[in-house]
N, C-alpha and C positions, 0 to 999 in steps of 0.2 A: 481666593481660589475656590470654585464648586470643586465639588465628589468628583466631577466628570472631567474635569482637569486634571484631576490630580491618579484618575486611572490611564489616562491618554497616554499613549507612547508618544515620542516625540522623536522626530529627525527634522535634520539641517536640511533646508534650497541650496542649493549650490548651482541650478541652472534654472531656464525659462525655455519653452517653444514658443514662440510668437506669430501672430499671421500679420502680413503686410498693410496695416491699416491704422490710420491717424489715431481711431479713438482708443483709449486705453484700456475702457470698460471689454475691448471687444479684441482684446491682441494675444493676452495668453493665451496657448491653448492647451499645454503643460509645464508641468513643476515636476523638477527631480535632482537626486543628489545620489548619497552613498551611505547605506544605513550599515550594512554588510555585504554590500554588495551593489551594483548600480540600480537607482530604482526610479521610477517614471510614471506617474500618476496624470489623466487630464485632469483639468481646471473643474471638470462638473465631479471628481469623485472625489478633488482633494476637498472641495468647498463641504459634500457630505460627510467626507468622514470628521473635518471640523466640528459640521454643527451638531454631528452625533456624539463628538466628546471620544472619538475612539482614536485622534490623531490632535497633536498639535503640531503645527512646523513652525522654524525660525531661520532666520538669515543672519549673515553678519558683514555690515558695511564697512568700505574701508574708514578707517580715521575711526571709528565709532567705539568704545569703550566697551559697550553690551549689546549682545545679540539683539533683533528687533523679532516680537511674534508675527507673525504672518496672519488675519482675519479674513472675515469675509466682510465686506463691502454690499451696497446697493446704489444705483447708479440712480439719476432722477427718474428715467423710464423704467425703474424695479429690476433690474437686469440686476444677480449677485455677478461677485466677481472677485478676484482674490488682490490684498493688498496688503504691506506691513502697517503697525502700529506706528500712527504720527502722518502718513502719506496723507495730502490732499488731492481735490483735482488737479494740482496743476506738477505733480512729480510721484512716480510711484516706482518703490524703491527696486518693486523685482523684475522690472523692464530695461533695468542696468544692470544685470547680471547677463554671463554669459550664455549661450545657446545649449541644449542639451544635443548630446549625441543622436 
């Protein structure tokens, strides 16, 4: 664990906005949950506050044992984009979550 992980606030996914489109790199377009109150990040400010170390987020699958961290991804065209730990191309775990409000 870096410095920067270990100053990071962390809150739970608990939902996804998506836009209508096959590729996956390209469907979220927010992430949000309930830290104290409902909260609703897009996809370009969660990926920042990531990789700035000033947020971590986590999910938790059903059947799964322990929560999964949530990272940033790069698609083959350089495109980031948000994904849990373990997701490949062919399944990504926060496009099975429910819709946010």
């Amino acid at each position: 664990m870096t410095v920067l992980q270990t100053k990071a606030k962390t809150a739970q996914v608990k939902c996804v906005n998506k836009r209508d489109r096959p590729n996956p790199y390209e469907r979220i377009t927010h992430i949000g949950g309930n830290v104290t109150g409902q909260w609703k990040l897009t996809q370009e400010d969660a990926i920042q506050k990531i990789e700035s170390g000033e947020w971590r987020f986590f999910t938790t699958l059903p059947g799964a044992a322990q929560p999964v961290w949530v990272e940033v991804g790069v698609s083959r065209f350089g495109n980031k984009y948000l994904r849990t730990e373990g997701d490949d191309d062919t399944r990504n775990n926060l496009l099975s979550l429910p819709e946010c409000p």
